[in-house]
C-alpha positions in Angstrom: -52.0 72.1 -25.2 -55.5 70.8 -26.7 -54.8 69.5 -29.0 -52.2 67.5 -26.8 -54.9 66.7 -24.7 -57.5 65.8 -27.3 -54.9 63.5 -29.0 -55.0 60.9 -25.8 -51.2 59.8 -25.8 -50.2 57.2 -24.1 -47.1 57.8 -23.0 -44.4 60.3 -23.2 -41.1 60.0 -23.8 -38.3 62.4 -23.1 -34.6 64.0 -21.8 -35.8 65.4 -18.7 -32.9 67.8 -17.9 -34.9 70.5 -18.9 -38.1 69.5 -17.3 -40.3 71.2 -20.0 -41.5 67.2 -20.7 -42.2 66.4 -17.2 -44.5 69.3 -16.5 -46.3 68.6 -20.1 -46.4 65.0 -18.4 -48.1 65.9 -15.4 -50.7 68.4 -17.1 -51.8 65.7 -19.5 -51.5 63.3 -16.2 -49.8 60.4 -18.5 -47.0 58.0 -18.2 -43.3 59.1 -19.3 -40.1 57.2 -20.1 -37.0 59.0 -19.4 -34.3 58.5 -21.8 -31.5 60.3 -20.0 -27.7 60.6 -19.5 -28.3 61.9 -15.8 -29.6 64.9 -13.8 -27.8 67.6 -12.6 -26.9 66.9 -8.7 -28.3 63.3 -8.9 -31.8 64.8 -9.1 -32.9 61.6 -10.9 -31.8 58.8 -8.1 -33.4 60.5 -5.4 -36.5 61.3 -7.4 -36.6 57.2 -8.1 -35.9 56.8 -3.9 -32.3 55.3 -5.0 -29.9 54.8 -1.8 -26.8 57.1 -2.6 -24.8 56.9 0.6 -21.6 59.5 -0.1 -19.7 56.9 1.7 -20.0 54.8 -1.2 -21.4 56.3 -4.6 -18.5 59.2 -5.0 -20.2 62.7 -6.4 -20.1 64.2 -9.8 -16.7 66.4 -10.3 -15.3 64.9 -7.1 -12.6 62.8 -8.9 -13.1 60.3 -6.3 -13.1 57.0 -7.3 -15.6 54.2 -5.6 -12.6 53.1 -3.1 -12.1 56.6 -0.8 -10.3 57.3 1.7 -11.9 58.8 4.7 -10.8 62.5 3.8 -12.4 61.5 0.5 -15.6 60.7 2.0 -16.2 63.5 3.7 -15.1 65.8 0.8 -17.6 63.7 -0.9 -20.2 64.6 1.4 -19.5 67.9 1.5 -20.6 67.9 -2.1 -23.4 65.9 -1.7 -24.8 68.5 1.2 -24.1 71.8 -1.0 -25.1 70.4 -4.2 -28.8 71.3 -3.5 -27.9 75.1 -3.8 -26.6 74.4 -7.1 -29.9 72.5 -8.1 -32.1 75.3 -6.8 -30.6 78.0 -8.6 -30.5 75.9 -12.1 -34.3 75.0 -11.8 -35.7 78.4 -10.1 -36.9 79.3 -13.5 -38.4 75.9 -14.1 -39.9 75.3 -10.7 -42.2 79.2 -11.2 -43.0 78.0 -14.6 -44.0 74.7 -13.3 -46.1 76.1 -10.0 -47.7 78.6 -12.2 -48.5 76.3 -15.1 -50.0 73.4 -13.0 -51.9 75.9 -11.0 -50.0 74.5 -7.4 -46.5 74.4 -5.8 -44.7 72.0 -7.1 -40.8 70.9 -6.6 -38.7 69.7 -9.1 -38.1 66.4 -7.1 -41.9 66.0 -7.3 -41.7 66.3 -10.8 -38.7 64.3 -11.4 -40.5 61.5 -9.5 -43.1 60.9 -12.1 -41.1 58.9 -13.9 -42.4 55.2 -15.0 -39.1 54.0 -16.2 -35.9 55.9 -16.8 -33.7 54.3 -19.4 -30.1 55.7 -18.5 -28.0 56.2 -21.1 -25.0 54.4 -18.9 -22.8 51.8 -19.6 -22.3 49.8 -16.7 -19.3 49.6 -17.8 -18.1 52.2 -17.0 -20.0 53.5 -14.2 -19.5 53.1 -10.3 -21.2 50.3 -9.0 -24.5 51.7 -7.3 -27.6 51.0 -6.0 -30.2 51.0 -8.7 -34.4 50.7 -8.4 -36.4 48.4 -10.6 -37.6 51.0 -12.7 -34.1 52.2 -14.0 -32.4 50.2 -16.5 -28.9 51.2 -18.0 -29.0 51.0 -21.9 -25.2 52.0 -22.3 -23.5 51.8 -25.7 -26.7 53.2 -28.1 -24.9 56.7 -28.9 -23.0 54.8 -31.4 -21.9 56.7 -34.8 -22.6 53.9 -37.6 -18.8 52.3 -38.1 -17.1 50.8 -41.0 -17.9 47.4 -42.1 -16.0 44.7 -39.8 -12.4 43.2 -41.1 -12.3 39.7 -42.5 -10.8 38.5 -39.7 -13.8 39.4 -37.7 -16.5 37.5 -39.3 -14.4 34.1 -40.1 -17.0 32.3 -39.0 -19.8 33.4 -41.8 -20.7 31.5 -44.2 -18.2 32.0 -47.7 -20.9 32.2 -50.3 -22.5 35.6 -48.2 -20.5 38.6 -50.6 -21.7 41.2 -48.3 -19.5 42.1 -45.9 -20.8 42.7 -42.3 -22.4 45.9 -41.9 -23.3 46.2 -37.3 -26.3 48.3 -37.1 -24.9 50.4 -34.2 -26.2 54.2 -35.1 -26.3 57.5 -33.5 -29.5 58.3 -32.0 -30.5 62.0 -31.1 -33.3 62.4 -28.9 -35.1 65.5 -28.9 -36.7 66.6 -26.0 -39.9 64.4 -25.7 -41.8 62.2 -28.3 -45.7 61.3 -27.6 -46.6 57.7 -27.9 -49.8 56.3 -29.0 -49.9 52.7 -28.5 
């Protein structure tokens, strides 16, 4: 942990659903970026103060779609009201490390909250439509593997002398659990 705090990063950057980045984040009292698929029970809307209203944003493993029918609304708030059991046993282990670590009680949504920008790995797409703060910004379709070159038929349009074909730089990206950033 000197040596993380004598390097004087920037910025970190990270997959917070193990929130080992977030409390390195608020020791070393910098910036982080989350680069995320989601939280477990929406832990990363309401740490950004996102409106979820379960009349309208349907829960995780409800198989509700965003049109519900009134039974389904209150099924899906059902969820919504129970999942914070769930959350507190998956993060009791976290939330002692944390407290003890940073020398002060501390919640995961307080942790979660420290976010500068969250870059969610959504496609929006294929998402629900939902409310969405300033700070969060979908960058859907960057878990691409790297695919065969395109067809003929897909790149009539390029020049004929070019003898390469077209190679799209789509690639897989695997994210580790945080990165420092010196800028």
């Amino acid at each position: 942990m000197k040596y993380l705090r004598d390097s004087k990063f920037d910025a970190i950057m990270m997959d917070p659903v193990l929130p080992c980045g977030p409390i390195i984040a608020e020791y070393l009292s910098i910036p982080s970026v989350y680069f995320m698929r989601g939280l477990p029970c929406n832990l990363d809307y309401k740490a950004a103060q996102c409106p979820s209203p379960s009349s309208y944003v349907p829960k995780t493993f409800t198989y509700s779609s965003d049109n519900m029918t009134f039974a389904e609304r209150v099924k899906n708030f059902l969820m919504g009201v129970s999942e914070h059991v769930f959350c507190d046993l998956f993060y009791l282990n976290y939330k002692k490390l944390a407290s003890e670590f940073l020398h002060r009680e501390v919640t995961m949504l307080q942790l979660f909250s420290q976010a500068s920008v969250y870059l969610m790995r959504y496609d929006f797409v294929f998402e629900y439509p939902r409310p969405l703060m300033p700070n969060m910004i979908y960058v859907g379709g960057i878990n691409c593997k790297q695919k065969q070159s395109l067809s003929k038929v897909c790149h009539g349009s390029r020049k004929k002398s070019e003898d390469k074909p077209y190679q799209p730089t789509l690639y897989q990206i695997s994210v580790g659990h945080c990165f420092l950033v010196s800028l």
